[in-house]
VEXNUVO-529708 format. One record per atom (N, C-alpha, C): residue in one letter; z, x, y. Coordinates in steps of 0.05 Angstrom, whole numbers, plus 5000, padded with zeros to 4 digits. Layout:
N
AZXY
...
END
This chain:
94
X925610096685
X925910306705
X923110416713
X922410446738
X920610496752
X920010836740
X917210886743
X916711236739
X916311336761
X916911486770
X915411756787
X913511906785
X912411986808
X909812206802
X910012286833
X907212506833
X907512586860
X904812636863
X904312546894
X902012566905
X901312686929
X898412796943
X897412916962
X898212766985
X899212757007
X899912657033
X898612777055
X899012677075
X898712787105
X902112987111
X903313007092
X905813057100
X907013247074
X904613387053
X904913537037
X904813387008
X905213486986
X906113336962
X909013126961
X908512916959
X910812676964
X912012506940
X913612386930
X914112246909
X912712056918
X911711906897
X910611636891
X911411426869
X911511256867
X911411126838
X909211116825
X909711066793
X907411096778
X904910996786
X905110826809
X901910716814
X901110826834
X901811036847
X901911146875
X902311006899
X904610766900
X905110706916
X907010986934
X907411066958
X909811136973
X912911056974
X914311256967
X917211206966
X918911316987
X920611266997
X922311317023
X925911407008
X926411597021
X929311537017
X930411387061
X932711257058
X934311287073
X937411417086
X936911617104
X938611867105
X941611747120
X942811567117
X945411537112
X945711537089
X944411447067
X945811477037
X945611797035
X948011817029
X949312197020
X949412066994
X949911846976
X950311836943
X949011586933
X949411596907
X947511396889
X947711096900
X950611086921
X951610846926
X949310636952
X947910506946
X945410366962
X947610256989
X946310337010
X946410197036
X945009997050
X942909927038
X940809797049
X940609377032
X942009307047
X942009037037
X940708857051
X940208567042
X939708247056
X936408297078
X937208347107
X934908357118
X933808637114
X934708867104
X934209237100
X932209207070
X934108927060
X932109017031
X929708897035
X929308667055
X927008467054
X925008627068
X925208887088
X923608957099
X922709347080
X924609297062
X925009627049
X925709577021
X923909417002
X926109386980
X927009716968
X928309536947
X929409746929
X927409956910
X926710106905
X925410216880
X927010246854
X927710206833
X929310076808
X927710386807
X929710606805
X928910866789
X931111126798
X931911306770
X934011476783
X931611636793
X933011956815
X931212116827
X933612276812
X932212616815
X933612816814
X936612926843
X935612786863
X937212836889
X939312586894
X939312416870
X941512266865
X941811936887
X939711956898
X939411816915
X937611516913
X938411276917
X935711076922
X934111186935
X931310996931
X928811086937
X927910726941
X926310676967
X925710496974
X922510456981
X920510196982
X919510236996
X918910107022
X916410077037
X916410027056
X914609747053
X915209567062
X914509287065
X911309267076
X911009447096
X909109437113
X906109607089
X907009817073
X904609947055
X904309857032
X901509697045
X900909517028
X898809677006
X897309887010
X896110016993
X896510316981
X896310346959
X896310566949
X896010846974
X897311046981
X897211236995
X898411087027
X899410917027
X899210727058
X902610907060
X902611067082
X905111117100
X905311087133
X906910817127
X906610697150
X909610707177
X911110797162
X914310847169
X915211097165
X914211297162
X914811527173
X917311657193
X919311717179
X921511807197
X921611667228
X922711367216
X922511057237
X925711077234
X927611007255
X929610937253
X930410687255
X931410467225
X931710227228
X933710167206
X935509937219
X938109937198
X940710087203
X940010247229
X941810477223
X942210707208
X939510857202
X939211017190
X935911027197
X935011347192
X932011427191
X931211417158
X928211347153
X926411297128
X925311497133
X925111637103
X923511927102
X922711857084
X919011877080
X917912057046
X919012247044
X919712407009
X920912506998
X918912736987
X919113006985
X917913246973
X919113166944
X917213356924
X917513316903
X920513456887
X921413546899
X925113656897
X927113326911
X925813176922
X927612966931
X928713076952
X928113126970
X927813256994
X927313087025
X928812967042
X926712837059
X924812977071
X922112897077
X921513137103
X921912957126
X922213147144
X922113017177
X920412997185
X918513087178
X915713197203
X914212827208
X913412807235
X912412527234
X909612557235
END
């Protein structure tokens, strides 16, 4: 299981994983139950970790480096990708 932590953003304090990569939720999932399959995962995998807000946590294909937020409240899949405040929170702001 993946760790969490949280880090300084352009978009306030954000979840990260233990290496400070960026983590995303996607805001059709309302529950633990994952939406995001086949071509959603190849471009967003999965992050293997529970959150407090009960939700998967994904990242983004495209950030390739530590602090890299590159998808920012993007709408794709049928649903918008948000970084997450440290309550598991999306923010909106782009």
């Amino acid at each position: 299981m993946a760790q969490l932590a949280t880090a300084e953003s352009r978009y306030g304090r954000i979840l990260v994983d233990g290496s400070g990569r960026t983590v995303y939720l996607f805001d059709i999932e309302r529950d633990p139950t994952p939406r995001c399959y086949d071509a959603c995962a190849v471009s967003w995998p999965p992050l293997l970790a529970t959150t407090a807000s009960g939700h998967p946590l994904y990242y983004y294909v495209g950030d390739r480096n530590v602090g890299d937020i590159k998808c920012q409240a993007v709408i794709e899949f049928g649903g918008g990708w948000y970084v997450v405040d440290s309550r598991g929170n999306k923010i909106t702001t782009r």
